[in-house]
C-alpha positions in Angstrom: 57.4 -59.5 -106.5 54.1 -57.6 -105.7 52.8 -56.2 -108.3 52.0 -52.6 -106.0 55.7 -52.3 -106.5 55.8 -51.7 -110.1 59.1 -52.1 -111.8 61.1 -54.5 -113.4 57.4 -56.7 -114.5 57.8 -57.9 -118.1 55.0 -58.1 -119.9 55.1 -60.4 -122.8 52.9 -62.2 -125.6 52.4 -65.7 -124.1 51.6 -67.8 -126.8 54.2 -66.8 -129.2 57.4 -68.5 -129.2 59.9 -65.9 -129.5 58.4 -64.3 -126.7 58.7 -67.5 -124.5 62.2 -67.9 -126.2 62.6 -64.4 -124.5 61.4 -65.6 -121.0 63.9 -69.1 -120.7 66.9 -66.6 -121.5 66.0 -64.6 -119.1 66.0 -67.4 -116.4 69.2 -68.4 -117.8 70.5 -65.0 -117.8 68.7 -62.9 -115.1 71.1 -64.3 -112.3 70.1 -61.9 -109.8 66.1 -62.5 -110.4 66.0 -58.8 -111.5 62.5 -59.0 -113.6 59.2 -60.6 -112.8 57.2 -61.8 -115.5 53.3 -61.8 -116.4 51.8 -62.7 -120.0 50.0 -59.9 -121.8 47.0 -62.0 -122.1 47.0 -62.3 -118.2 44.3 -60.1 -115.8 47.7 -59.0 -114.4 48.9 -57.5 -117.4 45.5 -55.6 -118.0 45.3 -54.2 -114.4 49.2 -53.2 -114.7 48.5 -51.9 -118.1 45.7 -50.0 -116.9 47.6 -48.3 -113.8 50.1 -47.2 -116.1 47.7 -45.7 -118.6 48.6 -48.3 -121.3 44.9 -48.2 -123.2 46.5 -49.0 -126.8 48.7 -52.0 -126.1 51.5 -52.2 -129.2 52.3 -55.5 -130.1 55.4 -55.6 -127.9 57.2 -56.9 -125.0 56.6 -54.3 -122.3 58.6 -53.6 -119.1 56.9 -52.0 -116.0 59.3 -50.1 -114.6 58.8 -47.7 -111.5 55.2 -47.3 -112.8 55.6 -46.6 -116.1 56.0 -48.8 -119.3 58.3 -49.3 -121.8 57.8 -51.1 -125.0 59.6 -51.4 -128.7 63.2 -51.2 -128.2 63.1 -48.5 -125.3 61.8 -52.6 -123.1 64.4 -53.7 -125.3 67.6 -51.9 -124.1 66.1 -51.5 -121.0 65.9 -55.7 -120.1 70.2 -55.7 -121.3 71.0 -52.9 -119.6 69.3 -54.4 -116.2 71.3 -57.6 -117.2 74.7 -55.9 -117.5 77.6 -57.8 -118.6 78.4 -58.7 -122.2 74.5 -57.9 -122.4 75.1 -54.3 -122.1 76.9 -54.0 -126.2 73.3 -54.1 -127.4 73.4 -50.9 -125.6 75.3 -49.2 -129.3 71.8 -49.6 -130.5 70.7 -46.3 -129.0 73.0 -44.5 -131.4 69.8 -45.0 -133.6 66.8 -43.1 -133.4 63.9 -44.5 -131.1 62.0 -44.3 -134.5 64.5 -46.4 -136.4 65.0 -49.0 -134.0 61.1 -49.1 -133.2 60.8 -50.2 -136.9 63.2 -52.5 -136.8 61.3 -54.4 -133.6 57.9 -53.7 -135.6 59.5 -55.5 -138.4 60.5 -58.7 -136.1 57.4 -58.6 -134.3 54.7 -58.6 -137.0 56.6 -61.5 -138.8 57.5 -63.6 -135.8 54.6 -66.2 -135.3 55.5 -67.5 -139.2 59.2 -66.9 -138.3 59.3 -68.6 -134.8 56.0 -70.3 -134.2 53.1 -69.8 -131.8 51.4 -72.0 -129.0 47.9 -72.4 -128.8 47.7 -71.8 -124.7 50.5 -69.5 -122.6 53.1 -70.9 -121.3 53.1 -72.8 -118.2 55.8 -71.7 -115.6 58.1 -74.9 -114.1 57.8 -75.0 -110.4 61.7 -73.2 -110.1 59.9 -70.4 -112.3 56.5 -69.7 -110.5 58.1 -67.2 -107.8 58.9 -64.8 -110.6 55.5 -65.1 -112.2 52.7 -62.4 -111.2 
């Protein structure tokens, strides 16, 4: 995917574990190669970041999509929703307030290097995985 398209890119912490967790269920899951992917700490992610006037980046997975980002829960739902199937029940969490599930995913994120671990260098894409890697 080019990145002058602009949607479906997520962005995503590459040396933590829950985030590369994230990443290998979405090539298991993500039949129809729906998302590309790029790690935050990538020149990638900063130029994306910067065309969609990202300057404070949260400590978040964040989707590009159609040129703008989402991040917290909003990337979230988004990513199931995009997946469909039995995917799209996580979608009852927008009965919640943005607010309420933000703080929820600001709870698991702050916590999940001790929780789940981090790597000392990004991931490295398998060969199968390198076409959906920006």
């Amino acid at each position: 995917m080019k990145t002058d398209q602009q949607t479906n890119i997520i962005l995503f912490d590459g040396v933590c574990n829950l985030c590369n967790g994230l990443v290998k269920f979405m090539f298991k899951y993500d039949k129809k190669a729906i998302f590309s992917f790029a790690s935050l700490q990538s020149e990638v992610a900063s130029k994306l970041l910067s065309e969609v006037g990202m300057v404070d980046v949260p400590d978040s997975v964040i989707v590009i999509q159609d040129g703008n980002a989402l991040a917290k829960s909003d990337a979230a739902l988004y990513i199931v929703k995009k997946l469909g199937g039995i995917f799209k029940l996580f979608l009852l969490f927008r009965i919640f307030p943005r607010k309420v599930r933000d703080n929820l995913y600001d709870a698991i994120a702050k916590r999940r290097y001790s929780w789940f671990g981090k790597q000392e260098a990004c991931m490295i894409p398998t060969r199968e995985q390198r076409s959906r890697f920006l």
